[in-house]
N, C-alpha and C positions, 0 to 999 in steps of 0.2 A: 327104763320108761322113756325116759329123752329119744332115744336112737328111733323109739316104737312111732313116736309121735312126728319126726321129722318124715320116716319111712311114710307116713299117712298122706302127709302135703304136697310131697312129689306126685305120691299117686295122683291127688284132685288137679294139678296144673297136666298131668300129661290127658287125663281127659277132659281136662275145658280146650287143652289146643286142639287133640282129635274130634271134638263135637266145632269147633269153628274150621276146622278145614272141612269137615262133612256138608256143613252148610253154603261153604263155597261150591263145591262140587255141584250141588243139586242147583246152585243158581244160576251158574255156567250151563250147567242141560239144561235151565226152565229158559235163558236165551234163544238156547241153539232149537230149542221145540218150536219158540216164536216166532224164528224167523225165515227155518225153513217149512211152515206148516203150508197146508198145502189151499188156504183159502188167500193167502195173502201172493200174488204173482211182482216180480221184479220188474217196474216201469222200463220199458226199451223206448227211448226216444230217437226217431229216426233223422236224420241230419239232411235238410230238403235243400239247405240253399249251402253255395260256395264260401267258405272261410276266403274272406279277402285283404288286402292289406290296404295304407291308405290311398286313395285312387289319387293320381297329381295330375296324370295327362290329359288332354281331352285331345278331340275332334282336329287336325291337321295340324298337331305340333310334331316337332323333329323332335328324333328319341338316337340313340343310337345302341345299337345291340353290338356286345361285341364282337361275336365271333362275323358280324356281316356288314357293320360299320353305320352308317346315317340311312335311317328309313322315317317315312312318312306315316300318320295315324291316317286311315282311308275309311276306317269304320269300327266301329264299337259294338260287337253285336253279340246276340244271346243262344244259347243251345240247351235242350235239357239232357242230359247223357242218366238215365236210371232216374233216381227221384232225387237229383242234385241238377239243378240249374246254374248255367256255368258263362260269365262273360267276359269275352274277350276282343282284344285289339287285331286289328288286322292292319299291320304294317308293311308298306311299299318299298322295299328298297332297288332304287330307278338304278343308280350303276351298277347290279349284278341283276337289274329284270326278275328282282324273288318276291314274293310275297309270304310275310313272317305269319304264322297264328300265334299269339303269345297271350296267355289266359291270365286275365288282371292281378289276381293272387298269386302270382308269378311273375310280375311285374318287378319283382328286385334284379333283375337281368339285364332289366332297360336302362341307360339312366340319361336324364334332360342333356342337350347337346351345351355345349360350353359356351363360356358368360365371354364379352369382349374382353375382360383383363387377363379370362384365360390362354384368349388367341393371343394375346401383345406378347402373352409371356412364350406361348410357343415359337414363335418368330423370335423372339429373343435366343431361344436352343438353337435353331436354326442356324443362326448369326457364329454359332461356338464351334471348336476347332474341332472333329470328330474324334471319338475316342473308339483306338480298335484293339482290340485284346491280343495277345501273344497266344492264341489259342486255335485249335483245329478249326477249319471252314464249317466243318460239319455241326459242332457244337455250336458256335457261332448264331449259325443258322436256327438252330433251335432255339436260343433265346428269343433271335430277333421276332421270328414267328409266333414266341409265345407273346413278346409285347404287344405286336400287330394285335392279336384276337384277344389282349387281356383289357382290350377295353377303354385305357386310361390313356387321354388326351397327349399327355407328355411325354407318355412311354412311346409312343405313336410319332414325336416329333422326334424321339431322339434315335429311334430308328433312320428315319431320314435324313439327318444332321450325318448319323453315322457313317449311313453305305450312299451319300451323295460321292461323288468323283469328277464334280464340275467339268465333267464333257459328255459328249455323246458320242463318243466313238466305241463300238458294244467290244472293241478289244480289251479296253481296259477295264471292261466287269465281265465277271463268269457269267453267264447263263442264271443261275439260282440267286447270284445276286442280283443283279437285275430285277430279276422277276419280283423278287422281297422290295427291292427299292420299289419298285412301282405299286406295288400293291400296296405297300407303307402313304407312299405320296399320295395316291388317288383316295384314302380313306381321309386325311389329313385335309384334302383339297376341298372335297365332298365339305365336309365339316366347316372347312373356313367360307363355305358357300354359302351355307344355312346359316350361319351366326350373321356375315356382315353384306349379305344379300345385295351380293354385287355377281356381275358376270361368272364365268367359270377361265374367262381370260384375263379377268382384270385380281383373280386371284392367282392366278398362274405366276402371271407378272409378280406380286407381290411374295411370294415364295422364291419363285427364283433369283430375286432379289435379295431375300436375306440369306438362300444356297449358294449366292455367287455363282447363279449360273444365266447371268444376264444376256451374256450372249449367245447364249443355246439356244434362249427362248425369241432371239430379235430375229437366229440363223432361219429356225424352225417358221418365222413368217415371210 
């Protein structure tokens, strides 16, 4: 009689579980009914204006972009491209004659031209002994060219620390360096124009000065 009666109780627990898993089932469909039925439609919001970030420049501040160095803000203005409204910067940059489009929410690309303690400090790289690597011209040349366009003030100065050669006799540079130095210097020069808004001679001077190339630049007048 014991065996009969325990054989009983199993039965009633395997169907109290099979009647709670039935009742999950049908509450899972009475979901899936409500929510794809066919009176209730899925709100689409349509995205009219430009995700932007936060705006810092305004109207005729210096920016410098990297890959094209110190450009001018000449205008801020607006376009509608589809049903997104989109506003952007139009930047001058006078030593290569370009003018940038670069759309505000893209604006991480840009960044404010450097503070005076950062000019003091680049003149201070200037001033340092160059450092050149036991390495191929060729590789070389690639790094320097990636410091040129990476943007950053210092990387910028020590490019020209680097491949200065205090003369100007074009024997004693390649071609390709040369061309790196100059393009190095000129972005550099640009830069110490806008920060301490003096001549473009009277910064000449003060570069050649901490390059030790003092007399290149008294030869050259």
């Amino acid at each position: 009689m014991p065996k009969k009666k325990k054989a009983k109780k199993v039965k009633k627990v395997k169907k109290s579980k099979l009647q709670k898993k039935v009742k999950l089932v049908q509450k899972t469909a009475d979901k899936k009914n409500t929510i794809s039925s066919p009176d209730e439609k899925p709100e689409i919001k349509k995205i009219k204006k430009q995700a932007t970030e936060k705006r810092i420049y305004n109207l005729k501040d210096f920016v410098v972009y990297p890959k094209h160095g110190v450009g001018k803000i000449t205008a801020i203005e607006k376009a509608k491209i589809g049903e997104i409204d989109i506003q952007f910067y139009k930047i001058l940059v006078e030593k290569e004659k370009l003018t940038l489009t670069v759309p505000i929410n893209q604006q991480s690309k840009l960044r404010p031209i450097a503070s005076i303690n950062q000019i003091n400090k680049c003149v201070s790289i200037l001033k340092t002994k160059p450092k050149i690597k036991r390495t191929m011209w060729s590789r070389r040349a690639q790094e320097y060219d990636q410091k040129i366009n990476s943007g950053k003030i210092y990387e910028l100065a020590e490019v020209v620390k680097d491949l200065n050669k205090n003369t100007d006799i074009i024997a004693d540079q390649s071609y390709s360096e040369r061309q790196l130095f100059e393009k190095a210097y000129e972005r550099l020069k640009s830069e110490f124009e806008a920060v301490l808004k003096v001549s473009p001679e009277e910064v000449q001077k003060k570069m050649d000065k901490a390059l030790g190339r003092v007399n290149i630049s008294e030869n050259a007048e």
